[in-house]
N, C-alpha and C positions, 0 to 999 in steps of 0.2 A: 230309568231314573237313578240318579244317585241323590244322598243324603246325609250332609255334614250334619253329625252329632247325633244320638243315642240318648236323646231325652227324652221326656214327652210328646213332646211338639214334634221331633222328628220320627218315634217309634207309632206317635197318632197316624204319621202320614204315610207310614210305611205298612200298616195295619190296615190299612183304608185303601190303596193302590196296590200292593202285590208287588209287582214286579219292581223292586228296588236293590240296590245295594247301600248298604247304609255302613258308614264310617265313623267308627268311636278313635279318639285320640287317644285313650284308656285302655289299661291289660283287663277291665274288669267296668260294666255298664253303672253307673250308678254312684262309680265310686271315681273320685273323691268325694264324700260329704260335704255337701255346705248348704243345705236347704234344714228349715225349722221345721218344717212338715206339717205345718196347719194348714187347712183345707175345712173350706164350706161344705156344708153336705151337697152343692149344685155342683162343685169340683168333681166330689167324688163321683157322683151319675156320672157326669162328663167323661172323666177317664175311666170310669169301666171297673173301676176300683176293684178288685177281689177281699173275699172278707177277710184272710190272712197277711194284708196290710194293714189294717185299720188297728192302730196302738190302745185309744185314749179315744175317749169324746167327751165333749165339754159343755156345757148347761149354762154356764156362768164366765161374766167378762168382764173384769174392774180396771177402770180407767184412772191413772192415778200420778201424783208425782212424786210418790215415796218421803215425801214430806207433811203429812197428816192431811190432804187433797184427795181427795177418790171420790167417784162414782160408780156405783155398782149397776149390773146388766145381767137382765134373764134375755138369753138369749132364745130368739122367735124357735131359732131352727140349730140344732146343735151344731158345733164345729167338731172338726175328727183331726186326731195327731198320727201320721201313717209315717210308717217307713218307705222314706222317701225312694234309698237305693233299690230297696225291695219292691214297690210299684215300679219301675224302671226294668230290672232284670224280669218283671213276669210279663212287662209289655214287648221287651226284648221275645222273647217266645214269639214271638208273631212274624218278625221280621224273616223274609226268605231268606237274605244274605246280609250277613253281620261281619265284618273288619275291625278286629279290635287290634290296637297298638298301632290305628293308619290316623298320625296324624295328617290334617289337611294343610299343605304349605300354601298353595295359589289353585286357582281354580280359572282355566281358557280356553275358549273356544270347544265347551262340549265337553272338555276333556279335567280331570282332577290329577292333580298332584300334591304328594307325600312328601314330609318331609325326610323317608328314607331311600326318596329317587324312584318310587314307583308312581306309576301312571298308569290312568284306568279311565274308559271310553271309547270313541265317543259316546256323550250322553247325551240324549234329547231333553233333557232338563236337570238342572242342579239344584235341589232344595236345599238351602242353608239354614240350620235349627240348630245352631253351636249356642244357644245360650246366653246367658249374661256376659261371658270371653267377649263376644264379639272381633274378635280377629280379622276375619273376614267381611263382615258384614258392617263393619265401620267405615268401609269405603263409601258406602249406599245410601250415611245420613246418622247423624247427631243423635244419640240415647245417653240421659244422663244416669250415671253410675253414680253411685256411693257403695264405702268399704262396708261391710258388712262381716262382723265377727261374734261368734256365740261359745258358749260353753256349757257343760252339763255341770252341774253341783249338785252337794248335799245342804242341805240345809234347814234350821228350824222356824226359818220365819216363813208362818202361813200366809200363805194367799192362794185366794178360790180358781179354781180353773184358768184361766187366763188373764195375762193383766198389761196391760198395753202402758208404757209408761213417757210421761211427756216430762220432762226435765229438763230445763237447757243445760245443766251443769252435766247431762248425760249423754245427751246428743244433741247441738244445733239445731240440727239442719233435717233432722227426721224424730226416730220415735225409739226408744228400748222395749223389748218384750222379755217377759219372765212367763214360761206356762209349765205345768205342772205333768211331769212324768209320771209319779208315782208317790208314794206318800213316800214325802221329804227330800223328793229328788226332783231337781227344777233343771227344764233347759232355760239361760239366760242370755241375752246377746242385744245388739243394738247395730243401727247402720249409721253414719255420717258422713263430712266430707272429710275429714282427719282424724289423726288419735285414737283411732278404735281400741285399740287392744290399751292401754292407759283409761279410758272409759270404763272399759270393759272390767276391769280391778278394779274399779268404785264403784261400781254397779255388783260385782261380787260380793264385795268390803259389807255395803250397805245391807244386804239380804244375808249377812254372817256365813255367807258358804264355802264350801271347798271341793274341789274341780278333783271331779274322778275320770274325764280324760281329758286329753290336748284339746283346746279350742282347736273351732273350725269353721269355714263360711268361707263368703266369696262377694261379687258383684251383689247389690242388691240395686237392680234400675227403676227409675219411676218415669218414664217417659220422655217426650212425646214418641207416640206410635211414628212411623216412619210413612213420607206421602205418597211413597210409590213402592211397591211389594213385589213387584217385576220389573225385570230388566233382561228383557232378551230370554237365556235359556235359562237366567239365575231367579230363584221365586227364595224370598226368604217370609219364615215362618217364627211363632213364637216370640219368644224376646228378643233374639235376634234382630227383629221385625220391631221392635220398640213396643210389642203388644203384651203391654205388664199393668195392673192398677198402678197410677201415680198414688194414691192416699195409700195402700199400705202395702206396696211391694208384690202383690201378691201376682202370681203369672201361669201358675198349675193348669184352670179351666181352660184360658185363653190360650195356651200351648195346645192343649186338644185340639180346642173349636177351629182355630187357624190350621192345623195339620190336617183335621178333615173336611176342610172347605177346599182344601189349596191340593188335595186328593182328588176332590169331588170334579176342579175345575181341572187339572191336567188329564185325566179320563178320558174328558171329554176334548183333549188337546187345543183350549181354550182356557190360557192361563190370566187373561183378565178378567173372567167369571167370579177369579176370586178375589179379584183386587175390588171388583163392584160390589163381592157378598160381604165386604168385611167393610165397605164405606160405611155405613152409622157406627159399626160400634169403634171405628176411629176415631169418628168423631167425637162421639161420649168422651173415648178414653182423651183427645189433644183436651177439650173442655177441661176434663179433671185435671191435666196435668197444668193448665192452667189453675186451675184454683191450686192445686199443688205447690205452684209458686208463691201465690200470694196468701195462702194461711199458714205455710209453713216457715212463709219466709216474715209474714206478720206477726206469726208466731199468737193468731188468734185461738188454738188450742188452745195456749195457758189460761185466755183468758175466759174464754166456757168452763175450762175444766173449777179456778177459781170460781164464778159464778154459781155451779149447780152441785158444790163441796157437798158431801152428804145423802144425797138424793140416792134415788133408787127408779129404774126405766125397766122395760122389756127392749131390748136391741133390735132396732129395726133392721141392720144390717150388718153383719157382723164384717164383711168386707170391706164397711167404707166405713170407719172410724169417725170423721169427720160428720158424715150426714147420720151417724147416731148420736152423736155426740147433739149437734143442730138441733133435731128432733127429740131430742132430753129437753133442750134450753128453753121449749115451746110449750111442755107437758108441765116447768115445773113453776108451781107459785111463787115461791119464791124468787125466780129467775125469765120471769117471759117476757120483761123489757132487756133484758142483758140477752137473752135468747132473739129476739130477734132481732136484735143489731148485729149479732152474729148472722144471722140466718139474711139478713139484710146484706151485708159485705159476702157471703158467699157468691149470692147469686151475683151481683155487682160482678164477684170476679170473672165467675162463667159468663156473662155477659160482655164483659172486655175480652175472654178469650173468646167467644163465638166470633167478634167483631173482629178480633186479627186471623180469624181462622177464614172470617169472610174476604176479607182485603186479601189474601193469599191464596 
């Protein structure tokens, strides 16, 4: 086997199978930076997390648009802030055969190719796990990206653990996050389809900070999962594979889960094993990225987040913003006719997306 990229998704699958060679593009696994590092506690089970990653964890989760709008969240099940390159370099440990500085130029008939003219093979199967780049795996089918750009500061405006910010004047087209390193040092950052880094300085401006090092980020995709996960001896994995939450970016578990399903199914040299193991939660995920479209492009955030100003919930989930946010609008008196017309056009949506998922 071989194995484009040295992420999660690829180091899950090379951890799970053994016999791999796996190829980083990188002098160093992990690095360049561009991940915020939140993770659900079910991430961390998932990838095996060791306790000398884990930064930060988080109790609390304020939804807000930085303009005197917020709703506050005790979270059911805490979230954890890890070092992202550092979970990467310990999963790297596992790997029998590591390639750094081999980038992948093409990939044929069995065989890989570098962009330094080396060539390696044949291989009886090629997992593709490059990530949000998408290089190669953009041939295989449609993942939308947005820019994604973050910074560390200093700063003295408080806010609790995590805070998920809905703005349009911040981002269009998706969402800003500000969470809490350490007392008075904030990671901040946002994704869209333009002007990130111009954003990204009002969003500093705003929270009165000042950037102790160079921003940094990359792709942030929200979907749709990809309809077909093999192609002959090519199996792609992770984001590569369009397998990321549409509502908040997030792709850490699902990089596992997919690395060792797509393990479990080549074993057994039955690589549609795993194309059939990962059929519902495609599903789910094409549904959400449907709704994906239509609340964020309704832009029905602002207007829960407007209706339920003030309140205070337990988080039903802290990965799907949306259906916490939903399920506040249901809880709160003030809000339970705005709540479910909200909760009313959701499901509407995922119902328009099941029905084009059926026609297809």
């Amino acid at each position: 086997m071989a194995v484009v990229g040295a992420g999660v998704a690829g180091l899950s699958f090379a951890a799970r199978f053994g016999d791999t060679d796996v190829f980083e593009e990188h002098a160093e696994v992990g690095l360049p930076a561009h991940c915020t590092g939140l993770v659900s506690e079910a991430a961390l089970r998932l990838v095996e997390a060791p306790g000398d990653v884990v930064l930060n964890s988080y109790d609390e989760l304020l939804i807000t648009d930085l303009e005197g709008r917020s709703v506050h969240f005790k979270l059911r099940r805490r979230a954890y802030l890890i070092d992202r390159p550092g979970l990467d370099r310990r999963l790297a440990e596992r790997a029998r055969r590591l390639y750094l500085n081999k980038r992948v130029a093409m990939i044929s008939r069995g065989y890989v190719y570098t962009s330094g003219g080396d060539r390696y093979g044949p291989y009886d199967y090629i997992v593709i796990a490059e990530g949000s780049a998408r290089r190669l795996s953009s041939v295989y089918g449609h993942v939308v990206g947005l820019a994604g750009v973050q910074v560390d500061v200093k700063s003295d405006f408080e806010l609790p653990g995590i805070a998920v910010v809905y703005n349009r004047k911040l981002s269009r087209a998706y969402f800003s996050w500000i969470v809490g390193l350490d007392r008075g040092l904030y990671r901040v950052g946002l994704a869209d389809t333009c002007c990130v880094v111009e954003r990204l300085g009002k969003l500093v401006k705003i929270i009165r900070g000042k950037a102790v090092r160079a921003p940094f980020g990359g792709t942030v995709l929200a979907g749709p999962p990809l309809r077909r996960l093999v192609f002959g001896r090519v199996i792609l994995i992770g984001s590569a594979a369009g397998l990321v939450k549409p509502l908040s970016g997030g792709g850490v578990a699902l990089a596992a889960q997919s690395g060792r399903a797509a393990a479990e199914a080549l074993a057994r040299d039955t690589p549609s094993l795993y194309e059939r193991a990962t059929t519902p939660l495609r599903l789910k995920l094409r549904l959400a990225f449907e709704a994906f479209r239509a609340l964020y492009g309704m832009r029905l955030i602002d207007v829960l987040l407007h209706r339920l100003d003030g309140e205070s919930f337990v988080a039903v989930d802290y990965d799907d913003h949306v259906k916490t946010l939903a399920a506040a609008a249901l809880m709160g008196k003030r809000s339970l006719a705005a709540g479910t017309e909200a909760l009313v056009r959701y499901l509407l949506a995922l119902a328009e997306g099941a029905q084009r998922v059926g026609n297809t």
